[in-house]
C-alpha positions in Angstrom: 52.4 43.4 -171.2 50.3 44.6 -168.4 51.4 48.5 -169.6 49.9 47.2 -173.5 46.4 46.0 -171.9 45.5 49.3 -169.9 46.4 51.1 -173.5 43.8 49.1 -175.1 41.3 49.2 -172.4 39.4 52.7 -172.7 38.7 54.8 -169.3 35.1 53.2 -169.0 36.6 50.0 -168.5 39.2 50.7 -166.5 36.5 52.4 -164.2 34.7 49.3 -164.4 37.8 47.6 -163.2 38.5 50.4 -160.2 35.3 50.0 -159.4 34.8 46.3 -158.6 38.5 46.3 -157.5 37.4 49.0 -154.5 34.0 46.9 -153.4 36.0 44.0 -153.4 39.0 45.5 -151.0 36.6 47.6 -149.0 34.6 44.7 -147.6 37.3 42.9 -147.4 38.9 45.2 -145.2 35.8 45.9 -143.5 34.7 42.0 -142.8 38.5 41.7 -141.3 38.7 44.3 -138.4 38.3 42.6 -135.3 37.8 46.2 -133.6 34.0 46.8 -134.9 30.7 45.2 -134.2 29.0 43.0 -136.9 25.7 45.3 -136.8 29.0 48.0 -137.4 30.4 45.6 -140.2 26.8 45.5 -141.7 26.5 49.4 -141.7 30.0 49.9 -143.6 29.5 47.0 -146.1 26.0 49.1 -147.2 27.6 52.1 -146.6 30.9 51.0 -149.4 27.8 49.3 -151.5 26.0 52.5 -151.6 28.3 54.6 -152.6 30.1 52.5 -155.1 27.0 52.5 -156.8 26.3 55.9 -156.9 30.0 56.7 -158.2 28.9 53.9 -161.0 25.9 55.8 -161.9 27.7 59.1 -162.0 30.7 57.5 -163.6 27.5 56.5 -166.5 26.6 59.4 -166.7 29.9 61.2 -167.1 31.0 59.2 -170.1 27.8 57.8 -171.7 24.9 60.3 -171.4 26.8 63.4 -171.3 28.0 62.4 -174.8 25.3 61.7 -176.3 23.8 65.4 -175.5 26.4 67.3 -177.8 
């Protein structure tokens, strides 16, 4: 069943689903190490934001504007 979903999802919305899937783990895992700092914690939950979002924009880009220039 699961196998029959991802072949009707197309690969924008399983990047969608990646992506929210990675923020979600990555401060996680960041907001459970007892080894770093919370000023450290801060700086690697803005640090997973940041980049997530930039790999959403280019992601965007990729799939929706690139198309619409050929």
């Amino acid at each position: 069943m699961l196998l029959t979903i991802f072949c009707l999802m197309g690969l924008p919305e399983l990047g969608v689903i990646v992506w929210i899937a990675v923020l979600l783990f990555g401060i996680k895992a960041v907001s459970q190490n007892p080894v770093i700092s919370r000023g450290q914690k801060i700086l690697w939950m803005l640090t997973i934001l940041v980049l997530n979002w930039i790999g959403l924009l280019w992601y965007y880009y990729t799939f929706y504007m690139n198309d619409k220039k050929k």
